[in-house]
GUSELUM-638208 format. One line per 5 residues: number of its first residue (from 1); for each residue z, x, y of N, C-alpha, C. Coordinates in Angstrom, 1 decimal. Layout:
BEGIN
NUM	Z,X,Y,Z,X,Y,Z,X,Y ~ ...
REM end
This chain:
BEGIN
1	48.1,76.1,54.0,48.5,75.7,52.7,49.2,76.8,52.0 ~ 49.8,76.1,51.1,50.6,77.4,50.5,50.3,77.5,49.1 ~ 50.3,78.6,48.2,50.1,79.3,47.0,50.0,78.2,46.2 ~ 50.7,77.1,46.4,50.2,75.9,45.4,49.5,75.2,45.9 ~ 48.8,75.5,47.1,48.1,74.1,47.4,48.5,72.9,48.2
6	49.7,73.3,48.7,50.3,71.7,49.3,51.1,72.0,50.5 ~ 50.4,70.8,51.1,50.6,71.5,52.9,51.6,71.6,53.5 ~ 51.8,71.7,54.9,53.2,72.3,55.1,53.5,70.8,55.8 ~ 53.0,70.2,56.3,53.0,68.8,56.4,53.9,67.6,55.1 ~ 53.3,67.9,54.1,54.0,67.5,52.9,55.1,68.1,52.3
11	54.7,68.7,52.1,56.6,69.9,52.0,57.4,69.4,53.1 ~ 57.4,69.2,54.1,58.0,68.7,55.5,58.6,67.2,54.6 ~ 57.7,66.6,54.8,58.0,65.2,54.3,58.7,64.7,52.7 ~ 58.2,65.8,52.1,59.0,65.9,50.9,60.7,66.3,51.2 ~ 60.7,67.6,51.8,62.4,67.4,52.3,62.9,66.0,53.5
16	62.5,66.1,53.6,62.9,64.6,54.6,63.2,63.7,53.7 ~ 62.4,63.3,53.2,62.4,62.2,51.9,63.9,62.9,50.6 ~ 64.0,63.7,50.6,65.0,64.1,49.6,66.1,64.0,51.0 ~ 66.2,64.5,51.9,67.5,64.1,52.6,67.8,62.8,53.0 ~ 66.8,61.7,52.9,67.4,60.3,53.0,67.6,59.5,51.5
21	67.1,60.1,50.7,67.4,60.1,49.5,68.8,60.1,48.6 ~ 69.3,61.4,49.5,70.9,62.0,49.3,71.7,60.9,50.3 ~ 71.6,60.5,51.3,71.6,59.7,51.6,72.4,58.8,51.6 ~ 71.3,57.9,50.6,71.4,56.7,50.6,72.3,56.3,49.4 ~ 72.3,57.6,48.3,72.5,57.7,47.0,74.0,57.5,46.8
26	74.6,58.2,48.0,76.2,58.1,48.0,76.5,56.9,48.6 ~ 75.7,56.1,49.6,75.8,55.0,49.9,75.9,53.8,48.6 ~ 75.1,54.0,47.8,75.0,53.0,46.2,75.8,53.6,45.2 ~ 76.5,54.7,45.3,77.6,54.9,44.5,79.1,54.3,44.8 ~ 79.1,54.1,46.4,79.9,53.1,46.9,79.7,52.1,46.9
31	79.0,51.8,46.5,78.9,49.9,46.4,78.9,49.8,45.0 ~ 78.1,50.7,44.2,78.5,50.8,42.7,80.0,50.3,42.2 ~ 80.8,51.6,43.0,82.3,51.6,42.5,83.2,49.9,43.1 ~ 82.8,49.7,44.8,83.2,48.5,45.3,82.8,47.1,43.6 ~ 81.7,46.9,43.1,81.0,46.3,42.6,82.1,46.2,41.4
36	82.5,47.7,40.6,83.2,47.3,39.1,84.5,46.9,39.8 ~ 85.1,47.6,40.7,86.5,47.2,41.2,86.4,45.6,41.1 ~ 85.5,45.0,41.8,86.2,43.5,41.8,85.7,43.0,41.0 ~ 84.6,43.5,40.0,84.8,42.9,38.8,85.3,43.2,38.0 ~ 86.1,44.2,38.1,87.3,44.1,37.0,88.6,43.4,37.2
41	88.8,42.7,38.5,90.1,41.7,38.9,90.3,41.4,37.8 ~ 91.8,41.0,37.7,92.2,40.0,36.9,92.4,38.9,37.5 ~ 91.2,38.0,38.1,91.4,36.8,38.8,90.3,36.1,38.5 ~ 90.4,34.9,38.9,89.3,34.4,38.6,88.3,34.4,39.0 ~ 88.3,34.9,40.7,87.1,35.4,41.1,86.8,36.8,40.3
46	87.4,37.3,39.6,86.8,38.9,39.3,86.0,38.4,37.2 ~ 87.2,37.5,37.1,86.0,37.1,35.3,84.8,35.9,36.2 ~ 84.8,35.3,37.2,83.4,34.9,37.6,82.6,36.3,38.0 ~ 83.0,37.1,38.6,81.9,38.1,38.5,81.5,39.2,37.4 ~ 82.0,39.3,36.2,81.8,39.3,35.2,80.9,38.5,34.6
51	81.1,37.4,34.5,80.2,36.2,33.5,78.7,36.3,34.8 ~ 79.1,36.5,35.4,77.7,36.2,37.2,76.8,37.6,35.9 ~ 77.7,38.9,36.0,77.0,40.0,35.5,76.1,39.8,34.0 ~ 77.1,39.3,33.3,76.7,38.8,32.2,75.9,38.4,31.6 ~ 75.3,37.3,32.6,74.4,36.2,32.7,73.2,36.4,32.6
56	73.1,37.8,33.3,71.5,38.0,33.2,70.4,37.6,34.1 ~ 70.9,36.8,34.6,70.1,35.9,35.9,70.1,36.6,37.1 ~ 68.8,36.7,37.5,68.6,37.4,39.4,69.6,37.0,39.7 ~ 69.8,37.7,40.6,70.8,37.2,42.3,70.1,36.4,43.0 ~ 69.1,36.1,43.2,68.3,35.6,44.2,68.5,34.0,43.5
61	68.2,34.2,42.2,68.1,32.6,41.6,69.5,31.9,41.6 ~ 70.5,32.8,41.4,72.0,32.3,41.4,72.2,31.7,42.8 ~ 71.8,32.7,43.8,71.9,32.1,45.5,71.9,31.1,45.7 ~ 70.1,30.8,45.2,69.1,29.8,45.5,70.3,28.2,45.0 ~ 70.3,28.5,43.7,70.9,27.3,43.2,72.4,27.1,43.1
66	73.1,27.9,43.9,74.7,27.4,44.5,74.4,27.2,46.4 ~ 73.4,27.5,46.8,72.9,26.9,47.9,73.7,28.3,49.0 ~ 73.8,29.5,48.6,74.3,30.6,49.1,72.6,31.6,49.4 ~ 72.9,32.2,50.3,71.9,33.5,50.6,72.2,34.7,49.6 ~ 71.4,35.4,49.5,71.7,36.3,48.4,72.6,37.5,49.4
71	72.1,37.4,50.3,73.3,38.5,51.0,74.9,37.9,50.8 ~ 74.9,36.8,51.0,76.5,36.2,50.7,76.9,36.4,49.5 ~ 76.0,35.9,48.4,76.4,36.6,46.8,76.6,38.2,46.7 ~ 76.2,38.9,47.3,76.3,40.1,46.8,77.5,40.8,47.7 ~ 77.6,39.9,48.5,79.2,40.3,49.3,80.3,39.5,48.2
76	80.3,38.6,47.8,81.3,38.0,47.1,81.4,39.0,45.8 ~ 80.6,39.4,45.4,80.0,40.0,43.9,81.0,41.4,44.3 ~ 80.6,42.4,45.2,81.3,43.6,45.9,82.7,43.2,46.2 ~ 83.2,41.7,46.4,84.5,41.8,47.2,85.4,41.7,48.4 ~ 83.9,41.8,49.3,84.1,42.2,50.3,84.0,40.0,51.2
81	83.8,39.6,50.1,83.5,38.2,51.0,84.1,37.0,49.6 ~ 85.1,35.9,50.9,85.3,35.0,49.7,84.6,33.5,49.6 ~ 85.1,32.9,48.6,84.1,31.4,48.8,84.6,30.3,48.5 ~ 84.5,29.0,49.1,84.9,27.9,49.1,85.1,27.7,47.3 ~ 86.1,26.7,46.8,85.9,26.2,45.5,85.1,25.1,45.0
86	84.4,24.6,45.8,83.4,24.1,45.9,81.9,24.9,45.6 ~ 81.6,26.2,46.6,80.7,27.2,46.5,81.3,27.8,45.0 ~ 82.2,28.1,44.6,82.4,29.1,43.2,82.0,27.8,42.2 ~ 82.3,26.5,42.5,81.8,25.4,41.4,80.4,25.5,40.8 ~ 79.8,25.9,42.2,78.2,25.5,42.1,77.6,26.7,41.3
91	78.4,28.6,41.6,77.9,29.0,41.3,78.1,29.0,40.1 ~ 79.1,29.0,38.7,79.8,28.6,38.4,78.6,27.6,37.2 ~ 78.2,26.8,37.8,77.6,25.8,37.0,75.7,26.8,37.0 ~ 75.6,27.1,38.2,74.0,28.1,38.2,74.3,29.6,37.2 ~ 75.3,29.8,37.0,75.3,31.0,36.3,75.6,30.4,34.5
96	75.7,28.9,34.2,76.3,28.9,32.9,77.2,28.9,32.3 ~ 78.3,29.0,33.5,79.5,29.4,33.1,80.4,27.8,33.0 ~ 80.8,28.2,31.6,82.1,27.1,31.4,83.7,27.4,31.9 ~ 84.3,26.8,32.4,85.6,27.3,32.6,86.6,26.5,31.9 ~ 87.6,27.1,30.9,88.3,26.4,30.5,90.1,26.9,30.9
101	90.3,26.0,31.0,91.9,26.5,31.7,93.4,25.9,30.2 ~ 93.7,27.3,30.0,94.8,27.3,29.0,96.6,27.6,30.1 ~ 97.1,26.7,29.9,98.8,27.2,30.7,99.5,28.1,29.8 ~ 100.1,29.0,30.4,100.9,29.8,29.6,102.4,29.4,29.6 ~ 103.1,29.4,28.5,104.3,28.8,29.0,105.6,30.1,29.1
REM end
């Protein structure tokens, strides 16, 4: 043990733990950044992922009730995945979202 009391076993495991830590951290700062990118599209998939954000509602429950896996939402959500207009309907309706459509002339 060392001057404070804590073994070398733990100390061991404490840096381990801080280097998967570091990790993983830059791993979620990229999906962070992937995440605002496509929700800041100016499309309509990018203001549904805004309003999805909005909402307040798990991911899990938005899934559940547009009949999608939450892994598929969170790829659509990141950008990295797209969805039937049918699937954006549903989700669409599970997130509360109204859509109203103005023409510009």
């Amino acid at each position: 043990m060392n001057p404070k009391g804590v073994s070398p076993e733990l100390l061991l495991q404490v840096r381990q733990d801080r280097e998967t830590i570091a990790g993983e951290l830059e791993s979620l700062h990229l999906q962070h950044e992937r995440l605002q990118e496509a929700a800041n599209e100016d499309t309509l998939s990018g203001h549904l992922r805004q309003a999805i954000h909005a909402s307040h509602r798990s991911l899990r429950e938005l899934a559940h009730e547009s009949g999608l896996q939450t892994e598929e939402l969170c790829d659509f959500l990141e950008g990295n995945r797209s969805l039937s207009s049918e699937v954006l309907d549903r989700l669409a309706r599970a997130a509360g979202i109204v859509v109203t459509v103005s023409r510009g002339l």
